[in-house]
C-alpha positions as CSV (number, residue, x, y, z in Angstrom):
1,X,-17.2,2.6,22.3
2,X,-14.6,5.3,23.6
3,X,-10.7,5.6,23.5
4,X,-11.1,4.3,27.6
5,X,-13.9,1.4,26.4
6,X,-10.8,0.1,24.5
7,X,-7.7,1.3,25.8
8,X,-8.6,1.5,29.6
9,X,-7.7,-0.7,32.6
10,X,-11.2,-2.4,32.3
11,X,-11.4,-1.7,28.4
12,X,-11.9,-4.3,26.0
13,X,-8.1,-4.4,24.9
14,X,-7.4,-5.5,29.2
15,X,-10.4,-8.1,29.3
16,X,-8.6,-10.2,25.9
17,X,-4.5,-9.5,27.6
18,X,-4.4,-10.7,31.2
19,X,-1.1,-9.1,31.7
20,X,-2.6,-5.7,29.8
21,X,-1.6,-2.3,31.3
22,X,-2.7,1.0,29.4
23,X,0.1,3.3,28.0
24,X,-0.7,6.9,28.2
25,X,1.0,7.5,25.3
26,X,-1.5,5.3,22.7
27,X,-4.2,6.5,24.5
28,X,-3.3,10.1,24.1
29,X,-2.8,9.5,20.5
30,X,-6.3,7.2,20.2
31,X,-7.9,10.3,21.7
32,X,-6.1,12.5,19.3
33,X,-7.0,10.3,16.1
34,X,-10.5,9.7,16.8
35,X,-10.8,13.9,17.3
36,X,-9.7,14.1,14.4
37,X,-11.5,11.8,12.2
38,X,-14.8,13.2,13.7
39,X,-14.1,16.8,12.7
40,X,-12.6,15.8,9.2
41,X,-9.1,17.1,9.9
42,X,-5.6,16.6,9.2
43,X,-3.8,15.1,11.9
44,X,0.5,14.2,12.2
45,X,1.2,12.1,15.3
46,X,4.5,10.6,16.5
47,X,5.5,8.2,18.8
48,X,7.9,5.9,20.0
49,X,8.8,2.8,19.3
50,X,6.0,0.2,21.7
51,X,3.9,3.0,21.8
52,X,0.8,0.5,20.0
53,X,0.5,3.2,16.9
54,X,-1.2,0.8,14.7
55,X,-4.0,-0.1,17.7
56,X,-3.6,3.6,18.3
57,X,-5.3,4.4,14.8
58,X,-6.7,1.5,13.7
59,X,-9.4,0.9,16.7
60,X,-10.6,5.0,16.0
61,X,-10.4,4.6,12.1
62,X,-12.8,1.4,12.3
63,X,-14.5,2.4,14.6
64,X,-15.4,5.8,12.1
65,X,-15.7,3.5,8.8
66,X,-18.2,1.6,10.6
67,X,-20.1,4.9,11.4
68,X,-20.6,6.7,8.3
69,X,-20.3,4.7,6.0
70,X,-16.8,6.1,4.6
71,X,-14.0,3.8,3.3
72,X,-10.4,4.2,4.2
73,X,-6.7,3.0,2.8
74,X,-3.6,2.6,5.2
75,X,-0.9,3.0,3.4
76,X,2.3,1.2,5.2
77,X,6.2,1.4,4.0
78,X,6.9,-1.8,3.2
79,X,5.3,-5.2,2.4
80,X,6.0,-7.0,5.8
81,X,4.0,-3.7,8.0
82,X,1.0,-4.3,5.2
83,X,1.1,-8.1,6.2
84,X,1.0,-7.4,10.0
85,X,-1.4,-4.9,9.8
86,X,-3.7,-7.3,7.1
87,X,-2.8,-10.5,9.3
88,X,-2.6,-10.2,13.2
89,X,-3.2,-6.2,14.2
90,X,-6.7,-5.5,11.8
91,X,-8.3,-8.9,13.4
92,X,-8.2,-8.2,16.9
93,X,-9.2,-4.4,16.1
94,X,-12.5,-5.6,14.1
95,X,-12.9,-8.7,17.0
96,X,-12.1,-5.5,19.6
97,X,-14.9,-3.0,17.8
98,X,-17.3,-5.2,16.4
99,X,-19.9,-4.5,13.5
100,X,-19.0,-6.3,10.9
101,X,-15.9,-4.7,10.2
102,X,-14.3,-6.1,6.3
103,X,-10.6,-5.3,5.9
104,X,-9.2,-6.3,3.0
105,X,-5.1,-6.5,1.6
106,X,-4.3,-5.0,-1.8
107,X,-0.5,-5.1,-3.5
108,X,0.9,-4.0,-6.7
109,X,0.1,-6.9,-9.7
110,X,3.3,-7.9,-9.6
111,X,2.8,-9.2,-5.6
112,X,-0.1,-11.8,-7.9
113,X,1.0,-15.0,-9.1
114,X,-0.5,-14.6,-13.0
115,X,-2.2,-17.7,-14.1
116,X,-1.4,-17.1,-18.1
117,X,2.2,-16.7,-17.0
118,X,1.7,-20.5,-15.5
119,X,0.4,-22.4,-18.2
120,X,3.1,-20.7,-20.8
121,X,5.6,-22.2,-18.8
122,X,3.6,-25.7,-18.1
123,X,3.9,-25.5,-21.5
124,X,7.6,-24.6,-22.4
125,X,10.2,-26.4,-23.4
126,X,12.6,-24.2,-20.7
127,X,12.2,-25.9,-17.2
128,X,11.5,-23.3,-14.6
129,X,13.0,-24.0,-11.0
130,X,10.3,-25.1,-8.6
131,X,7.3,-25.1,-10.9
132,X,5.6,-28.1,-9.5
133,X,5.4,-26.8,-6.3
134,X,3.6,-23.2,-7.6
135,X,1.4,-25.5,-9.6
136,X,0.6,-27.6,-6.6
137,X,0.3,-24.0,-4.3
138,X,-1.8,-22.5,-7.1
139,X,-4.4,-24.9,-6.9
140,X,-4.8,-24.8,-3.5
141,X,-4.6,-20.5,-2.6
142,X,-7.1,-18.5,-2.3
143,X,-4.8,-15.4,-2.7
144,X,-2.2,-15.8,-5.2
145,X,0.3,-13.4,-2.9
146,X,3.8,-14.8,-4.3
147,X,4.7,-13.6,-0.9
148,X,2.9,-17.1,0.6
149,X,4.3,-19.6,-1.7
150,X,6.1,-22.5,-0.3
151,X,10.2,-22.2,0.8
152,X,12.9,-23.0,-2.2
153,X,10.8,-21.3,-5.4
154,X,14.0,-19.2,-7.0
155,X,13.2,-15.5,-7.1
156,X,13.9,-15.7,-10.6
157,X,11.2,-18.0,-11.1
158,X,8.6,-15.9,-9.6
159,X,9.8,-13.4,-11.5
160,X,8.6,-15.5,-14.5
161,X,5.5,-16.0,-13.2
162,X,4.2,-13.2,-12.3
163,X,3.8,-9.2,-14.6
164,X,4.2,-6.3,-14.2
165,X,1.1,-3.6,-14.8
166,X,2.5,-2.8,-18.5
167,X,2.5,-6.8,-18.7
168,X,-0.5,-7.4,-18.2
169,X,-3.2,-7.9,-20.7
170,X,-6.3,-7.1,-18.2
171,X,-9.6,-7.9,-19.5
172,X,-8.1,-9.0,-22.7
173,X,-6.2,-12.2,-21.2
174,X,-8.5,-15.6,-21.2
175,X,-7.8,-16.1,-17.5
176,X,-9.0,-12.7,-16.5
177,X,-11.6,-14.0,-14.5
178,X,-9.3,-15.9,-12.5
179,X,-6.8,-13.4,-11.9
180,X,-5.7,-13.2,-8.2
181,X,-4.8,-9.2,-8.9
182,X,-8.7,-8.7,-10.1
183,X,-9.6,-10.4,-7.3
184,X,-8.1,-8.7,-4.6
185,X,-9.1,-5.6,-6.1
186,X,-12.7,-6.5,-6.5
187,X,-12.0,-7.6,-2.2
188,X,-10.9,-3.7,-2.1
189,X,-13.7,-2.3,-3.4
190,X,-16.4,-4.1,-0.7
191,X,-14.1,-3.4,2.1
192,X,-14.5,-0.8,4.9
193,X,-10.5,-0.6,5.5
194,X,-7.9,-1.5,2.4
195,X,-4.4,-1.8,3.7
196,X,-1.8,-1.1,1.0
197,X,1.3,0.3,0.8
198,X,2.8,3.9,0.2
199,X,4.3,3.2,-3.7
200,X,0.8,2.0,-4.7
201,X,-0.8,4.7,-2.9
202,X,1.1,7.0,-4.8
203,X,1.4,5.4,-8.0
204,X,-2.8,5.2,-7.7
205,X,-2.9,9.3,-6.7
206,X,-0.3,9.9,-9.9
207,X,-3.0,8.2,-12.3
208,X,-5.7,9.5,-10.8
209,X,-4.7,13.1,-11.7
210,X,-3.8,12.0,-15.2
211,X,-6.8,10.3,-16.0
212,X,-9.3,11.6,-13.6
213,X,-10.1,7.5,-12.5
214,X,-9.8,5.5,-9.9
215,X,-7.6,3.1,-11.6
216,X,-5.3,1.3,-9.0
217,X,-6.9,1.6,-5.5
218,X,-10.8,1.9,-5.0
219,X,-12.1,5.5,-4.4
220,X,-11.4,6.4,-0.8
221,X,-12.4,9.1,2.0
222,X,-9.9,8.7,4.7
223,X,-5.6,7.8,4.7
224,X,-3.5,6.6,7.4
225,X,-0.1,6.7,6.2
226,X,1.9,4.6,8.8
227,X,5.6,5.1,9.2
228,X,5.1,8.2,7.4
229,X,8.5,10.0,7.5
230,X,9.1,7.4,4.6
231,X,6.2,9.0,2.4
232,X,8.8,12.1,0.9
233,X,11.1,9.6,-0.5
234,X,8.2,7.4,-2.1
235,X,6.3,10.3,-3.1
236,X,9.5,12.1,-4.9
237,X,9.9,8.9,-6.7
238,X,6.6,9.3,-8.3
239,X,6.3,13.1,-8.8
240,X,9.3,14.1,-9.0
241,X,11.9,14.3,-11.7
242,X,15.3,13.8,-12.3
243,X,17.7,16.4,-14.4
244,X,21.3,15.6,-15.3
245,X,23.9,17.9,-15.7
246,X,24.3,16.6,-19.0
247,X,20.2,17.1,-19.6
248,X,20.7,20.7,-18.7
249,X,24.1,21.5,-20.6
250,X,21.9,20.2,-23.8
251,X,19.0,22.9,-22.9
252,X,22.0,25.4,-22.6
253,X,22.9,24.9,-25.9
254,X,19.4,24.9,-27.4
255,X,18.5,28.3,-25.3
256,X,21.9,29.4,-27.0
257,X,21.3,28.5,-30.6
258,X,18.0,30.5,-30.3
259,X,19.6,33.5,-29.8
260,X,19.5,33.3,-25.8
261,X,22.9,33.5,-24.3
262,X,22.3,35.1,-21.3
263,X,19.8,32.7,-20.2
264,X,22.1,29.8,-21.5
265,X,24.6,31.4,-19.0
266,X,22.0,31.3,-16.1
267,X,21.5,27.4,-16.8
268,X,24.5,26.2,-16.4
269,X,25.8,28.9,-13.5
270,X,22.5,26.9,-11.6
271,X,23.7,23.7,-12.6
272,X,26.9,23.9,-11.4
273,X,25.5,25.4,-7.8
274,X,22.9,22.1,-7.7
């Protein structure tokens, strides 16, 4: 199916909207996607606001996983894009291109509701706000997303109910084959298309290079990074590194102490210009 099959005045997109008219500038960037994933190449496109970016990508990119075979993460900036994209824009796309298309939603373990977390607290003697209504919600989800629990549970309550990847005991805790995190992840891995966001995309690329393992985020081929001119911020946060002027007066000292004045001097001269 082209870029016209779908975006055209008699595409597939016009025959599901009555009121549908093609915008030249989603086609043009369709076009430019779906070159791009065919010949393996990098591609930055931009657009305005109503320009249809996510149908703009996604109907090329599914279209391409569907194809060869290949498995692909978009990565969005924030929580509520990942939900639109996993809830209303990725349904029509796969309803759109056919083929069996499997998308699946994967946040950070925190996002999970943790099932050992619940029955400490069914079983302390602190009362947590709003803890009959996650029990009641946990035995009825499917997903665990804390995101989807019922209005009025405190924040500092979910907070207690849920942990944090250091938290978490993994295969070690009794429930682990419960675990709403496992299972999303286990979702990831047979899916065509995983939709996550940009901190756990880099937090999964950071472990990757220490360890060599795909640890956080199934092994992938292709990446969509949508609203991407967030990425730099996200990405400094988990490569980068912080140095105080403080930090670097201390290295002064050392480099002096070892017989190194000159280079002390240097240090703080480039301290005080930063």
């Amino acid at each position: 199916m082209s870029v016209q099959d779908i975006f055209g005045e008699e595409g597939a997109l016009a025959s599901r909207f009555p009121n549908y008219t093609p915008r030249p500038g989603q086609i043009a960037l369709a076009t430019a996607i779906e070159h791009a994933l065919e010949h393996d190449e990098h591609l930055l496109g931009e657009g305005p606001t109503a320009t249809g970016k996510s149908f703009a990508y996604g109907a090329p990119l599914a279209q391409a996983v569907l194809r060869s075979g290949r498995r692909a993460v978009v990565a969005t900036a924030n929580l509520a894009l990942q939900d639109q994209l996993f809830c209303k824009d990725f349904p029509l796309i796969a309803d759109v291109v056919g083929g069996g298309l499997s998308v699946a939603r994967l946040k950070g373990r925190k996002n999970y509701l943790c099932l050992q977390r619940l029955e400490e607290e069914n079983r302390s003697a602190v009362p947590v706000d709003g803890l009959d209504v996650v029990r009641d919600w946990a035995s009825r989800t499917t997903s665990g997303d804390v995101s989807e629990l019922p209005a009025g549970v405190p924040a500092s309550s979910v907070d207690r109910l849920t942990v944090s990847p250091d938290e978490c005991a993994r295969r070690e805790c009794p429930l682990y084959d419960a675990c709403f995190a496992e299972r999303a992840r286990a979702t990831a891995e047979a899916a065509h298309i995983v939709v996550t966001n940009m901190a756990l995309l880099c937090t999964h690329l950071a472990l990757r290079d220490q360890t060599g393992i795909e640890t956080v985020l199934p092994a992938f081929d292709i990446v969509v990074v949508d609203e991407a001119h967030e990425l730099a911020d996200v990405a400094r946060s988990h490569f980068g590194f912080q140095l105080s002027g403080a930090a670097v007066e201390r290295v002064a000292r050392a480099t002096a102490k070892l017989g190194l004045p000159a280079a002390a001097t240097a240090l703080r001269t480039a301290a005080a210009a930063w």
